[in-house]
C-alpha positions in Angstrom: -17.0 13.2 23.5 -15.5 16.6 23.2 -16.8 18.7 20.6 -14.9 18.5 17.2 -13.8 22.1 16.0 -15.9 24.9 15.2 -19.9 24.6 14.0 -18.8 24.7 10.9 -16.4 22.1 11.2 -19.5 19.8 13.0 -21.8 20.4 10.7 -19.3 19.2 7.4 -18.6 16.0 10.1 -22.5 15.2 10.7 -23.1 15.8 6.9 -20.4 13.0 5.6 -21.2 10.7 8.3 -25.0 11.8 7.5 -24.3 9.9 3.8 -22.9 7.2 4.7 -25.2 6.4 7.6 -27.1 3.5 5.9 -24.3 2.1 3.7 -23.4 -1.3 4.1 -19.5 -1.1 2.3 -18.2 1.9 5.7 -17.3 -0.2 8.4 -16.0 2.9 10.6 -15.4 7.0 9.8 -12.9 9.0 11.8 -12.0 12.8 12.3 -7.9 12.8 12.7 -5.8 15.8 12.8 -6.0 19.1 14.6 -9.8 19.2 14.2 -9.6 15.5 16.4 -7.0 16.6 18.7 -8.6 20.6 19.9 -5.5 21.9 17.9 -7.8 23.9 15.5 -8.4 26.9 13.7 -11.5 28.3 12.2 -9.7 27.7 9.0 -8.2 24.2 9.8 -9.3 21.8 7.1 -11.3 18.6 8.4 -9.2 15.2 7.9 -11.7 12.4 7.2 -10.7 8.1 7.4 -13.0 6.0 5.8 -12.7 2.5 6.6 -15.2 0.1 4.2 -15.7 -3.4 3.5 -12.7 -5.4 1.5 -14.6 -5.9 -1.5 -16.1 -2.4 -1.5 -15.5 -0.2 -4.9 -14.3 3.0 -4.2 -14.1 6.1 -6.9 -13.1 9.0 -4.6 -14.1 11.9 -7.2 -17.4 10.6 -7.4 -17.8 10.1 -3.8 -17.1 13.2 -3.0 -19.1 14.8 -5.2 -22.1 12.6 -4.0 -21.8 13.2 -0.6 -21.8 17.4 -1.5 -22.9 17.8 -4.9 -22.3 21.4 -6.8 -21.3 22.4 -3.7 -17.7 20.6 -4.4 -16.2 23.4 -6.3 -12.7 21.4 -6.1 -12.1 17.7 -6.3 -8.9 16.6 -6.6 -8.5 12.6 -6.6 -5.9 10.2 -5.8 -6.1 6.5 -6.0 -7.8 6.2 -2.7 -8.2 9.8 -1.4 -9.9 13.1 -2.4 -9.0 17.1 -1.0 -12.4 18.9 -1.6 -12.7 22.4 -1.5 -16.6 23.4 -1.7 -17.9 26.6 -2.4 -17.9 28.1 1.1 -14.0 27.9 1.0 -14.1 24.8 3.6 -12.2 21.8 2.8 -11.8 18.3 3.4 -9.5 15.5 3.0 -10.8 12.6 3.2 -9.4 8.5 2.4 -11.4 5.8 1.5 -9.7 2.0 2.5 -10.3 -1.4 4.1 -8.9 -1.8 7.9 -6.1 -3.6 6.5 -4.5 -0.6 4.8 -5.1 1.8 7.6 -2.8 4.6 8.0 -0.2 4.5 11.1 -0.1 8.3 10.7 -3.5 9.0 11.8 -3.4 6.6 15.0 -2.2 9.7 17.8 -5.2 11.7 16.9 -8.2 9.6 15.7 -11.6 9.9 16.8 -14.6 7.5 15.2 -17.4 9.8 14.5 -19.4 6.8 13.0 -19.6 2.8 12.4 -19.1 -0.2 14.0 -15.6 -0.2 14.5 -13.4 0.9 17.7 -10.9 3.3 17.7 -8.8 0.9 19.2 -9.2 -1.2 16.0 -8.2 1.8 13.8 -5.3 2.2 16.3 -4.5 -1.8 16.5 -4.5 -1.9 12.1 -2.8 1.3 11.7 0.3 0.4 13.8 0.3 -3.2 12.5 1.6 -0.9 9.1 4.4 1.4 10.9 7.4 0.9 9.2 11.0 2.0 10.8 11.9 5.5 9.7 15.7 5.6 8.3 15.7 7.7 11.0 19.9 8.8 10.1 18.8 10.1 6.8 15.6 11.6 7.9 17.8 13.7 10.8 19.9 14.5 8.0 17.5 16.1 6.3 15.9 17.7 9.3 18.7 19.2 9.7 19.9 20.9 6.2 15.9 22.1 6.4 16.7 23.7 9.1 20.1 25.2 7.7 18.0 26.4 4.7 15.9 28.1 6.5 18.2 30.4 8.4 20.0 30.9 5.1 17.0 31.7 3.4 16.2 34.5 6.1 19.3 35.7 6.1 18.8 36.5 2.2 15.4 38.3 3.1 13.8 35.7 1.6 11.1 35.2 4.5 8.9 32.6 2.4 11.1 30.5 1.4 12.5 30.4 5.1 8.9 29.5 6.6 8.6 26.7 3.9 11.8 25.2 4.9 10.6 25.4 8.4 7.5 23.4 7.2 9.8 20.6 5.8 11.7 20.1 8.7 8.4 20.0 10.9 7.1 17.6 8.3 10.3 15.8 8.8 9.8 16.1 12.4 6.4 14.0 11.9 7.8 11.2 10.1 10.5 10.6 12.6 8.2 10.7 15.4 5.3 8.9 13.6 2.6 12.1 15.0 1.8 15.6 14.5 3.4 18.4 16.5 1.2 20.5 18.1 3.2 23.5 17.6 1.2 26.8 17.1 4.1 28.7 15.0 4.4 32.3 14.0 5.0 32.4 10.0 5.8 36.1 10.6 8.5 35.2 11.9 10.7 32.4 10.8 13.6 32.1 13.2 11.2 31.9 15.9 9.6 29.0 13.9 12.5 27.1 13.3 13.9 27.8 16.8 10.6 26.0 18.2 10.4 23.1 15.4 14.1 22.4 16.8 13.3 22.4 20.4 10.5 20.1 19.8 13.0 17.4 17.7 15.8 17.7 20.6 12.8 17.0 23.1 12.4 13.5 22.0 15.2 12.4 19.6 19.3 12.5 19.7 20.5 14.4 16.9 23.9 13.7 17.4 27.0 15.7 17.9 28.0 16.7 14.7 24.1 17.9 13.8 24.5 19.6 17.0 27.3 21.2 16.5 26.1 22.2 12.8 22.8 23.8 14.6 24.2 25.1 17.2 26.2 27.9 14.9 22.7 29.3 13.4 22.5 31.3 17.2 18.4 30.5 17.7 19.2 30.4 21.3 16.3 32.1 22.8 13.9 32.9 19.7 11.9 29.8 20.5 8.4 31.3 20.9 7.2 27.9 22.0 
């Protein structure tokens, strides 16, 4: 198996999977996201899938905390999740659910660290819960992101252009039902967007009106991709 991001990013993987070693309610855990697929960064977070037993009880704050102790600085819970930020400025996400429930978001780029379950059967569950994107409405919106953008950097307002740029990659995501594994320049949001669009006209018809909308914010040639 190839390595899974940085030392650091192994060691936080071997300590959860550590924890959990001898208990009977984790069927399966899985690294997913750029730490899973090579795409990392020393500062890349660690996505975590924790697939237990139907009748398990999960509290995810107290989990967490249990599996790191003081160390959790952060804990901030969701019905069946928890994003931990620990003292050394490392953090984790990390989802507690039975194979049932599994996420078709995390399918591309799962890797089982741990358990007795396949990746395959992570894979097989989470696509059993893909649902259709609307994807008219969600190329709509893709594409207004991408007008706000070059509006916003146009009003030297080079934040809000990046974050717009961030919601149409997100958009990007859902549409395609997988991460991008664009390495984008924040510095320099044009560049971004001209990349982010690339990638959508790659693999999806955005139709000629969209097109024709698109084509009048000149990116021709700032794709850095």
């Amino acid at each position: 198996m190839t390595a899974l991001g940085s030392a650091a990013h192994q060691a936080l993987i071997a300590r959860f999977t550590d924890h959990y070693q001898a208990d009977p309610r984790v069927l399966a855990i899985a690294v997913f996201g750029s730490v899973s697929t090579g795409a990392w960064h020393e500062l890349s977070d660690v996505d975590l899938d924790v697939v237990v037993a139907d009748d398990a009880t999960i509290d995810p704050a107290a989990e967490a905390r249990a599996v790191f102790g003081p160390e959790a600085v952060i804990v901030i819970e969701r019905a069946d999740s928890a994003d931990v930020v620990l003292d050394s400025g490392a953090e984790l996400s990390v989802r507690w659910h039975p194979l049932r429930a599994t996420s078709p978001n995390i399918t591309a780029s799962l890797t089982v660290v741990a358990g007795r379950l396949s990746g395959a059967e992570l894979t097989a569950a989470g696509e059993a819960n893909r649902v259709r994107p609307d994807t008219q409405r969600l190329l709509d919106v893709l594409a207004r992101e991408a007008v706000d953008a070059w509006k916003y950097h146009g009003r030297g307002r080079p934040w809000d252009a990046i974050a717009a740029v961030e919601r149409a990659r997100h958009t990007l995501t859902a549409l395609r039902g997988h991460r991008d594994q664009l390495n984008l320049d924040p510095a320099d949001p044009l560049a971004a967007l001209a990349a982010v669009l690339a990638e959508a006209t790659s693999s999806l018809d955005l139709g000629p009106a969209r097109r024709a909308l698109l084509a009048r914010l000149d990116l021709a040639g700032k794709s850095s991709a």
